[in-house]
C-alpha positions as CSV (number, residue, x, y, z in Angstrom):
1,X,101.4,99.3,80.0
2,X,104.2,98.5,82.2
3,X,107.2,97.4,79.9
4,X,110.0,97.9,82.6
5,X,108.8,95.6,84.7
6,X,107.6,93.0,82.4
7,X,103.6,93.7,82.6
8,X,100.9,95.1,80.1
9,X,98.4,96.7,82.8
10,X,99.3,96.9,86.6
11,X,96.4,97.3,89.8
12,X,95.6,99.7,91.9
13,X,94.2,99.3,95.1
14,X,90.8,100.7,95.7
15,X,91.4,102.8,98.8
16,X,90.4,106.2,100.3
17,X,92.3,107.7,97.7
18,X,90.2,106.1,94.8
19,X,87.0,107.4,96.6
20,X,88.0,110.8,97.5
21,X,88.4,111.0,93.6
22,X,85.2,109.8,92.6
23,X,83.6,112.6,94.9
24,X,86.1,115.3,93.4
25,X,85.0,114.6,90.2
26,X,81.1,114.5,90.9
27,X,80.6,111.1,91.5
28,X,76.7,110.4,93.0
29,X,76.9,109.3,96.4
30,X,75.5,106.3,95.4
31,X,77.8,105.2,92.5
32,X,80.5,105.3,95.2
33,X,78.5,103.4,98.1
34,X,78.4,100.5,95.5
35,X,81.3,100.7,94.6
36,X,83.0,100.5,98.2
37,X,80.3,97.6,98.3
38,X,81.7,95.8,94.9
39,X,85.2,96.3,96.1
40,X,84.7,95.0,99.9
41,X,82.8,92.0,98.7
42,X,85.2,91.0,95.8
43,X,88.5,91.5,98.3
44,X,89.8,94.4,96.0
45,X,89.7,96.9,98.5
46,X,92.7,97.7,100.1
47,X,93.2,97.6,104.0
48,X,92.3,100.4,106.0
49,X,95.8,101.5,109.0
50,X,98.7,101.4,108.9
51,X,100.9,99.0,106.3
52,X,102.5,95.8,107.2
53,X,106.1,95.6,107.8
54,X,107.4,92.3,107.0
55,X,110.3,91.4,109.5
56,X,113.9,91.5,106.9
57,X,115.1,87.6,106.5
58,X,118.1,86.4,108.5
């Protein structure tokens, strides 16, 4: 729960981060190949490089 900001759960992106967990804490290889899989297809992966820069308002 988020109550500062007005929100009961919040979202993660999945990302390298997320996977280089799921091998730290035993994950089989292939319980994390399907779950990169689940995430690319269903657009809940996060992008790969660097992060967008949005240009400030004038």
């Amino acid at each position: 729960m988020a109550p500062e900001y007005g929100s009961t759960c919040g979202f993660s992106p999945f990302d390298q981060k997320t996977v280089r967990y799921m091998e730290l804490t035993g994950r089989p290889q292939e319980i994390i190949d399907r779950a990169q899989a689940y995430m690319a297809a269903n657009a809940c992966a996060s992008r790969l490089g660097p992060p967008t820069i949005w240009p400030t308002a004038r």
